[in-house]
N, C-alpha and C positions, 0 to 999 in steps of 0.2 A: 521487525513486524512481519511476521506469516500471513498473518491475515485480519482483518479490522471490519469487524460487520458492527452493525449497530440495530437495534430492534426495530421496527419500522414504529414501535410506537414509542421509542423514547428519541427517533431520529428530533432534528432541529429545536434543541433544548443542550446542546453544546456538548454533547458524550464525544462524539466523534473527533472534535474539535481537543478535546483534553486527554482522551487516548494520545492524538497525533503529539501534541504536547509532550506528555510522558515519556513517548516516546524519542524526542529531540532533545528531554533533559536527559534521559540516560545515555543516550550517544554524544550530548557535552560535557557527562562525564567522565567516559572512555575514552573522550578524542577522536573521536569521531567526527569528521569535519561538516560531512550531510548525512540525510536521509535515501535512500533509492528503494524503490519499490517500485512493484509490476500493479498495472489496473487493467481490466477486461477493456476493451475499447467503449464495448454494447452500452456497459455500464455508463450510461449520463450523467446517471445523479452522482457517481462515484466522479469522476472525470471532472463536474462543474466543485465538488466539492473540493476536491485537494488545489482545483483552479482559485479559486474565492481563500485557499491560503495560501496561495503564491507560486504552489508549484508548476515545473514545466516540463513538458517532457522530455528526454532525456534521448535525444533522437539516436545516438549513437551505440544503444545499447540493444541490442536484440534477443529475445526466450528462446529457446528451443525447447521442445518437448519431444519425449518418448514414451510409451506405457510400459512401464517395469516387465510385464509379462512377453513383450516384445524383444529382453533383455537379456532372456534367461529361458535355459532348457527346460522348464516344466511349467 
């Protein structure tokens, strides 16, 4: 998963909830043992939402970021 938005007018009607699904059947079928994914912190609604399906955060893993243009000579 890249990225999981949900419309703010189809939120809490279960979209969100069977994306993440979807998404857990396709990594039981790869063997894929979990999910890991990055959430904005700011993000609340995002944060209480994957909390209410069980997830946790994953304290030992850390983002880095850099802007591509920082990366490269032009």
């Amino acid at each position: 998963v890249a990225d999981l938005w949900v419309d703010p007018a189809a939120r809490r009607h279960g979209v969100g909830r069977a994306l993440m699904t979807a998404a857990a059947e396709q990594a039981n079928r790869k063997g894929a043992p979990e999910l890991i994914w990055a959430v904005f912190k700011p993000n609340k609604l995002a944060v209480e939402f994957y909390e209410r399906l069980g997830a946790e955060y994953f304290r030992e893993l850390a983002f880095m970021h850099i802007a591509a243009r920082d990366m490269t000579s032009g």
